[in-house]
C-alpha positions as CSV (number, residue, x, y, z in Angstrom):
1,X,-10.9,72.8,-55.8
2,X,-13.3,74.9,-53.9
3,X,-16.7,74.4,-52.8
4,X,-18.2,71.1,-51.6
5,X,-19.2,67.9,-53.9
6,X,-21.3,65.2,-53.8
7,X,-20.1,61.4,-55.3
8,X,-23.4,58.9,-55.9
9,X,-22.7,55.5,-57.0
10,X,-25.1,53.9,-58.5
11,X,-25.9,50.6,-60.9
12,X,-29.0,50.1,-63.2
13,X,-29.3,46.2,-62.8
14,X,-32.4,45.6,-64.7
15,X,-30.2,47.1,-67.9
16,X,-29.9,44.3,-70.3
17,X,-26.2,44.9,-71.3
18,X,-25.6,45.2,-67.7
19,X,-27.3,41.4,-66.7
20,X,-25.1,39.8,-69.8
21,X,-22.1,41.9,-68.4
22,X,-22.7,40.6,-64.7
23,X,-24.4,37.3,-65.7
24,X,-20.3,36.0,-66.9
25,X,-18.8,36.3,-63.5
26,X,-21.6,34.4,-61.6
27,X,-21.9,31.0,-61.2
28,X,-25.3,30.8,-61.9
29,X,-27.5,33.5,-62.4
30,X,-29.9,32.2,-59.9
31,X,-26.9,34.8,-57.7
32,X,-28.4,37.5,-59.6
33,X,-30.9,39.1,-56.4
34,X,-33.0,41.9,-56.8
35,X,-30.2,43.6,-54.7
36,X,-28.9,44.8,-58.5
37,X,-32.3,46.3,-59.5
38,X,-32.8,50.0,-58.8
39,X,-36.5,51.5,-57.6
40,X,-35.8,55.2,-58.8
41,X,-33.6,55.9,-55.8
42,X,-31.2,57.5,-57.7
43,X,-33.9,60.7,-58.7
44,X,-35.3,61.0,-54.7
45,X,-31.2,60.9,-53.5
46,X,-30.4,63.6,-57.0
47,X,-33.4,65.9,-56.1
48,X,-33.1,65.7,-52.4
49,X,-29.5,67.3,-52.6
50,X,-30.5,70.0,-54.8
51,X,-33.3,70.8,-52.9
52,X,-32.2,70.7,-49.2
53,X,-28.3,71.3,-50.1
54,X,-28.5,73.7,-52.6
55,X,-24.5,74.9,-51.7
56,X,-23.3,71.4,-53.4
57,X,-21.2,72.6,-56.4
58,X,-21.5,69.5,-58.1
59,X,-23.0,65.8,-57.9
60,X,-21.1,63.4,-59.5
61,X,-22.6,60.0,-60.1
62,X,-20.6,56.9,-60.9
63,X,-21.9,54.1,-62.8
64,X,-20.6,51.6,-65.3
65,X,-21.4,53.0,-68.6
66,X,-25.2,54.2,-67.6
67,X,-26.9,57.1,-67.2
68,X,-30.1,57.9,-65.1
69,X,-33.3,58.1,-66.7
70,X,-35.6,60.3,-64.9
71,X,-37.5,63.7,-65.4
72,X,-34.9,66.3,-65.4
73,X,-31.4,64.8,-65.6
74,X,-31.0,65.9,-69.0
75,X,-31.2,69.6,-67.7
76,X,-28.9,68.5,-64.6
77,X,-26.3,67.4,-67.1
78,X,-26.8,70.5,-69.9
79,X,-26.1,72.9,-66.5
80,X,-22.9,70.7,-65.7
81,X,-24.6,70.4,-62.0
82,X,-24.7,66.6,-62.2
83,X,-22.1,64.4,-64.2
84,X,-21.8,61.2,-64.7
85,X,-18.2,59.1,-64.1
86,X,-17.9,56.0,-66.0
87,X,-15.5,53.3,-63.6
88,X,-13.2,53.3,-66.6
89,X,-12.4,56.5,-65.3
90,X,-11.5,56.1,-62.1
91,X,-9.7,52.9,-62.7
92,X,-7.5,54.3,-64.9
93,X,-4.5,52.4,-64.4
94,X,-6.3,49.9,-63.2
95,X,-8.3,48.2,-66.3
96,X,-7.4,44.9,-65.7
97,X,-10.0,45.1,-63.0
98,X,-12.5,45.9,-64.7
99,X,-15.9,45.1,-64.9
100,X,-16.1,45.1,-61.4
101,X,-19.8,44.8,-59.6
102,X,-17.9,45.2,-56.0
103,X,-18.6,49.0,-54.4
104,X,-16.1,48.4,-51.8
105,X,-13.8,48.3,-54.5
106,X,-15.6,51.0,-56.5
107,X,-15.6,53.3,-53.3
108,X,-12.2,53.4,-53.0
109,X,-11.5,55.1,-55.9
110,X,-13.8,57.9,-55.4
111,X,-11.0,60.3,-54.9
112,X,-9.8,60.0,-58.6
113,X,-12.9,62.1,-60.3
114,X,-11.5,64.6,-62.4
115,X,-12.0,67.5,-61.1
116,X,-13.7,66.6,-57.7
117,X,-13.1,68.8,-54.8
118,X,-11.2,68.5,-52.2
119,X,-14.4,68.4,-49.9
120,X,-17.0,66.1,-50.7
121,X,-19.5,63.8,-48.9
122,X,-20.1,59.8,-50.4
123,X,-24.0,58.5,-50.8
124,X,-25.4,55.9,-51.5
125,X,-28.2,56.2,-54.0
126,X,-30.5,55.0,-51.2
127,X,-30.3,57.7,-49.2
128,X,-32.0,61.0,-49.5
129,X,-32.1,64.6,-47.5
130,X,-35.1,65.4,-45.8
131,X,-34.5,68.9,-44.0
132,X,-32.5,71.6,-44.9
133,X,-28.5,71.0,-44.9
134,X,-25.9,73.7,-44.1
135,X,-22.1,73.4,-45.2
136,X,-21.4,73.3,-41.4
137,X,-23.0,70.0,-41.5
138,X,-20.9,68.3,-43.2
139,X,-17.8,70.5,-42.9
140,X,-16.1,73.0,-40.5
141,X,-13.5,74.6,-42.4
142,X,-10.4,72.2,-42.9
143,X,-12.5,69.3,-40.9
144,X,-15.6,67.2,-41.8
145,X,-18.4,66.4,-39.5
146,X,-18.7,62.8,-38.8
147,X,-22.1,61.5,-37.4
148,X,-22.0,57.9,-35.7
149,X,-20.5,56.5,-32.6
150,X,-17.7,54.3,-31.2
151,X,-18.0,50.8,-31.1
152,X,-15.5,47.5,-30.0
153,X,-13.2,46.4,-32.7
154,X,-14.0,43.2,-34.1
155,X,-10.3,41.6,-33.8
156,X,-11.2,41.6,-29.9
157,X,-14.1,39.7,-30.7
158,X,-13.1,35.7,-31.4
159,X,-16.9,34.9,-32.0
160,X,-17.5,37.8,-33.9
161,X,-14.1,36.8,-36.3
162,X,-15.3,33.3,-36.4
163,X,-18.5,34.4,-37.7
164,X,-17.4,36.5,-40.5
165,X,-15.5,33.8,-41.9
166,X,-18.0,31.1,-41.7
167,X,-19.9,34.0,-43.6
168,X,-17.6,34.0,-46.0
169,X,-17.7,30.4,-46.3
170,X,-21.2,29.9,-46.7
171,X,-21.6,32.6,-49.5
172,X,-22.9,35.7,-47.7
173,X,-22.8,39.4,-48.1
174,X,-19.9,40.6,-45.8
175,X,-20.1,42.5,-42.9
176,X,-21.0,46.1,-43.2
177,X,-19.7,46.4,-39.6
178,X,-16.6,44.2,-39.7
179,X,-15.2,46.2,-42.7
180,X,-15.3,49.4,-40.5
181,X,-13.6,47.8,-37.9
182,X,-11.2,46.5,-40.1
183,X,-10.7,50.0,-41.5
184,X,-9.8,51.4,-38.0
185,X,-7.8,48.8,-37.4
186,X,-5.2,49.6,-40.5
187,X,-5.2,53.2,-39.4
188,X,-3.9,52.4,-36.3
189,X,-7.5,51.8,-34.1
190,X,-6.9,48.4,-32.8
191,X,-9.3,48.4,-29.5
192,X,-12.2,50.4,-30.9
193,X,-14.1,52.0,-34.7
194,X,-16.2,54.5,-35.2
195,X,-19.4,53.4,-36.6
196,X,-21.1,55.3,-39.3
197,X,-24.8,55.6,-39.3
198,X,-26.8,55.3,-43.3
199,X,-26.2,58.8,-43.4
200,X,-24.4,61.1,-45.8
201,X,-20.2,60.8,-45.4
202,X,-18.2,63.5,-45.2
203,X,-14.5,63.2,-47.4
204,X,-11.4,65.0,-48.0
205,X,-9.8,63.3,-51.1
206,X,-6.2,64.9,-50.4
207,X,-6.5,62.6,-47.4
208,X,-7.3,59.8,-49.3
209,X,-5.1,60.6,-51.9
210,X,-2.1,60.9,-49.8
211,X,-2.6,57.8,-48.0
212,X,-2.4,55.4,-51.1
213,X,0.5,57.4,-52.8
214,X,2.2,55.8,-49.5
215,X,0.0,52.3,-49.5
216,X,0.0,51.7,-53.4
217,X,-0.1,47.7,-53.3
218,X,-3.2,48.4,-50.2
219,X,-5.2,50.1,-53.1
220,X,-4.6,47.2,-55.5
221,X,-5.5,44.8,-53.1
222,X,-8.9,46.2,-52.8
223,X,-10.0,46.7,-55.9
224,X,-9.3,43.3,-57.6
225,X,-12.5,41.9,-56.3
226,X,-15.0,41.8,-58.2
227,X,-17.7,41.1,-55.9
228,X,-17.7,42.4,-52.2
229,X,-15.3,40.3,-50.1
230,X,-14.7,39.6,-46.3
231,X,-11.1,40.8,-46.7
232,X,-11.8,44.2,-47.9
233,X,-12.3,47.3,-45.5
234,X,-14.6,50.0,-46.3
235,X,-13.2,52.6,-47.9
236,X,-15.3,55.8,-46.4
237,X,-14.4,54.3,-43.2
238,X,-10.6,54.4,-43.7
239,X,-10.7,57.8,-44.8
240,X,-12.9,58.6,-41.1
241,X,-10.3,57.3,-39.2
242,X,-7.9,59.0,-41.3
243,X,-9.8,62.2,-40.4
244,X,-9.8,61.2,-37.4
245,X,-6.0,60.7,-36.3
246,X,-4.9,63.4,-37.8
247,X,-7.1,65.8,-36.1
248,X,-9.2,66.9,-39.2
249,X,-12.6,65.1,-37.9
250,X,-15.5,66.9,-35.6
251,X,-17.2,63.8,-34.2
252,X,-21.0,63.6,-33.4
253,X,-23.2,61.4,-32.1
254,X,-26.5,62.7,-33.4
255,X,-28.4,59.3,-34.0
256,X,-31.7,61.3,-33.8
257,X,-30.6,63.2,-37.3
258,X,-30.9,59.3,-39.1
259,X,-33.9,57.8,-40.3
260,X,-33.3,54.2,-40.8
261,X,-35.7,51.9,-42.3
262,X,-34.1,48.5,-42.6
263,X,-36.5,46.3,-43.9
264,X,-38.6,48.2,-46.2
265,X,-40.2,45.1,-47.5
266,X,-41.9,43.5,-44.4
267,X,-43.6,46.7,-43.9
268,X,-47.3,47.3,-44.7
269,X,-49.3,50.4,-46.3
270,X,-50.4,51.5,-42.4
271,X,-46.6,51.4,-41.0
272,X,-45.2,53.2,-44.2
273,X,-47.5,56.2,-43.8
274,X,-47.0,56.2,-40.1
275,X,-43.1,56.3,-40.7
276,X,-43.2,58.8,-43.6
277,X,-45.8,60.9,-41.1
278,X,-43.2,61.2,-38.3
279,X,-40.5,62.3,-40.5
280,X,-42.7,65.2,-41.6
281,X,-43.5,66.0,-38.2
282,X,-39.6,65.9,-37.2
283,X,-37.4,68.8,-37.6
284,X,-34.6,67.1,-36.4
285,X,-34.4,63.9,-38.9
286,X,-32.1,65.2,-41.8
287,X,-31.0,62.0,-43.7
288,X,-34.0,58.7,-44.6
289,X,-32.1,55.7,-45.5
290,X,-34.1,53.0,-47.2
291,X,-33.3,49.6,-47.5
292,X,-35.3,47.1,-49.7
293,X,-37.0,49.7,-51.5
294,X,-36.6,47.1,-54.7
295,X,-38.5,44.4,-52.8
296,X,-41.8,46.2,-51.7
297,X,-45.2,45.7,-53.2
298,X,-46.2,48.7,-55.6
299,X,-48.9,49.8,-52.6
300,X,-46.5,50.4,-50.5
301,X,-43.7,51.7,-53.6
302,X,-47.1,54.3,-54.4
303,X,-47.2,55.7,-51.2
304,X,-43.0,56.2,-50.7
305,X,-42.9,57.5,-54.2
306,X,-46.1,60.5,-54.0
307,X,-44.7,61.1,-50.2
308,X,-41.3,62.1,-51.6
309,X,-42.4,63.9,-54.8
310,X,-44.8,65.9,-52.6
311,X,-41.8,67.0,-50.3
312,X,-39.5,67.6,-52.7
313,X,-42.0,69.5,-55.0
314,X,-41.5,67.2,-58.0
């Protein structure tokens, strides 16, 4: 398959079917964190594509038996330039792991889409384009661009292993960083991992494909989480390093391209419009990534929401 796709995942978790769904597998639903709700991303990530990478053949978005509600989709869908991918589909095969709630698990199954090409780049629904993309952004020919840089593996750190079990222990989120490392570390990268930025990620699903036609029982370890878990690797990350020892990856270390705001929630009304103000100024920062989004006051969710609309002419 020609061209270049894009693959969105993305949950609704203030459906109600959804909360039952979820609300079985947790041992109290005190667990259940706004970290399931949505705040629109999913329409700023959509339009942003369209409007500053209008080359993308397709977006595909994956969800568990939801669609997106916002001005427009219907018209997306009508055209065939959005679709949306129910898991059942990409676990086919698989359903005794399903419902799952774990994207690392989710993630790794990308690469079965019907009819996905061979070329496409992962988001997450909370991040969106703010300049103009080219193809040669994301992809030079046979090889896709990876933005980020090299870091020291975790396996060489004892503290840093230490830590992410106690983390495990104690019940929290696993590390975003640690399941890099231990991505590079299966492909073969034992001493060092290159670190992705919250930034669009460049794919090629026949690598991806290949590599668990020879690994089957390594995919079905992954996916029978349901909820993220310190022993799984990322799944983006293995297919970088993939990329990347088989001489199909450009590397770059363009940090200044990233916008990253991390805590979204501890900002106030004067800091927001002094971030959004720089990124208008900047003709460098392509990508805004924006954590916390679900958490911030509607002062602050008014200003984000008419900043966007107004730059993506919606």
């Amino acid at each position: 398959m020609k061209g270049i796709d894009v693959v969105i995942t993305w949950v609704d978790g203030s459906d109600k079917k959804y909360k039952r769904k979820i609300q079985k597998y947790l041992s109290s639903f005190g667990s259940y964190k706004k970290q399931y709700l949505e705040a629109n991303e999913i329409e700023y990530c959509v339009k942003s594509i369209i409007y500053y990478a209008s080359f993308v053949r397709k977006i595909f978005i994956v969800s568990d038996s939801q669609t997106p509600k916002f001005n427009g989709i219907e018209d997306l869908l009508r055209k065939n330039k959005v679709k949306i991918v129910d898991h059942k589909e990409i676990f086919r095969g698989h359903g005794e792991y399903l419902p799952t709630f774990n994207p690392r698990s989710i993630d790794a199954l990308l690469y079965r889409i019907e009819g996905l090409s061979d070329r496409f780049v992962y988001f997450n629904d909370d991040i969106f384009l703010t300049n103009k993309i080219k193809e040669q952004d994301w992809f030079e020919d046979d090889k896709a661009v990876l933005i980020g840089r090299w870091a020291n593996s975790y396996n060489k750190n004892p503290i840093k292993i230490l830590s992410m079990k106690l983390k495990n222990l104690l019940g929290y989120r696993p590390s975003f960083n640690a399941s890099q490392s231990m991505s590079a570390n299966i492909i073969g990268f034992k001493k060092q991992y290159f670190k992705s930025y919250h930034t669009a990620r460049p794919q090629i699903k026949s690598s991806i494909a290949n590599f668990y036609r020879e690994n089957p029982n390594m995919l079905k370890k992954q996916i029978m989480y349901k909820f993220r878990n310190y022993k799984q690797y990322m799944p983006y990350s293995l297919c970088w390093h993939l990329l990347i020892r088989n001489n199909k990856a450009i590397i770059i270390n363009k940090a200044e391209e990233v916008k990253e705001i991390k805590e979204m929630r501890k900002l106030n009304k004067i800091q927001v419009n002094s971030i959004l103000k720089s990124i208008n100024e900047s003709k460098e920062i392509k990508y805004l990534n924006i954590q916390d989004l679900n958490y911030v006051n509607k002062d602050v969710y008014t200003i984000f929401d008419n900043w966007m609309r107004k730059r993506l002419k919606i």
